[in-house]
C-alpha positions in Angstrom: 77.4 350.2 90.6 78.2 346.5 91.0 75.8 344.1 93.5 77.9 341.3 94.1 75.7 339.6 97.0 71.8 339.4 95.8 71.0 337.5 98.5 69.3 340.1 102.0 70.5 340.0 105.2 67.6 338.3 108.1 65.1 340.4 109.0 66.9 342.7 112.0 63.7 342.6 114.1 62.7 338.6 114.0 66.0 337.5 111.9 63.5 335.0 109.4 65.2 335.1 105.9 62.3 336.9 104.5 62.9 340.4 103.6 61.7 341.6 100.4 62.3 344.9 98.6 59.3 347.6 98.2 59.5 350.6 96.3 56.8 352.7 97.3 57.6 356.0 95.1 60.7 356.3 92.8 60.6 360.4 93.1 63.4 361.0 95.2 62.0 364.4 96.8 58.9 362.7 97.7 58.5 361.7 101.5 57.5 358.0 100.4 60.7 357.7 98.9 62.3 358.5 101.9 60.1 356.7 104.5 58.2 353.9 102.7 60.8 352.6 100.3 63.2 349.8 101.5 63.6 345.9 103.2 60.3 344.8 104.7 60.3 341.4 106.8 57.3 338.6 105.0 57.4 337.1 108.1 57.0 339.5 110.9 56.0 343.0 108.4 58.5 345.1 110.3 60.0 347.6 107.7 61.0 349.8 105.9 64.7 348.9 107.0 67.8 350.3 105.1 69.8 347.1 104.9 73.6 347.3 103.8 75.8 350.8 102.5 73.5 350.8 99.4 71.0 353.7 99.8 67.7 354.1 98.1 69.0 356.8 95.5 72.0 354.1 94.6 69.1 351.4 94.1 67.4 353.6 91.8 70.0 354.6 89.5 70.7 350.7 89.4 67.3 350.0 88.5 67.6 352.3 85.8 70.2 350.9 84.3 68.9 347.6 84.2 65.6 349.2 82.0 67.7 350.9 80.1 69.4 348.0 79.1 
């Protein structure tokens, strides 16, 4: 898997440029994983958002492979 853009889209529900990343569990049969882990806005705290096509299983393996490097 290749990121090209690093840089996250504006929060959808204010649109400040202050959505961070959370990963909340890294077990993917966990319900944390699937409802707590994503884009959260530092401005307004709306989250978890999926933001882009990359889903949090994708983001994980990614990870990975950064550790593992």
């Amino acid at each position: 898997m290749e990121l090209v853009d690093w840089t996250p889209p504006p929060c959808p529900t204010c649109g400040a440029d202050e959505m961070y990343h959370k990963l909340v569990s890294h077990i993917p049969s966990s319900k944390a994983f699937r409802t707590l882990n994503g884009w959260y806005c530092g401005k307004c705290h709306a989250g978890a958002f999926q933001l882009g096509n990359v889903t949090e299983s994708d983001a994980v393996r990614f990870a990975i492979s950064l550790i593992n490097k």
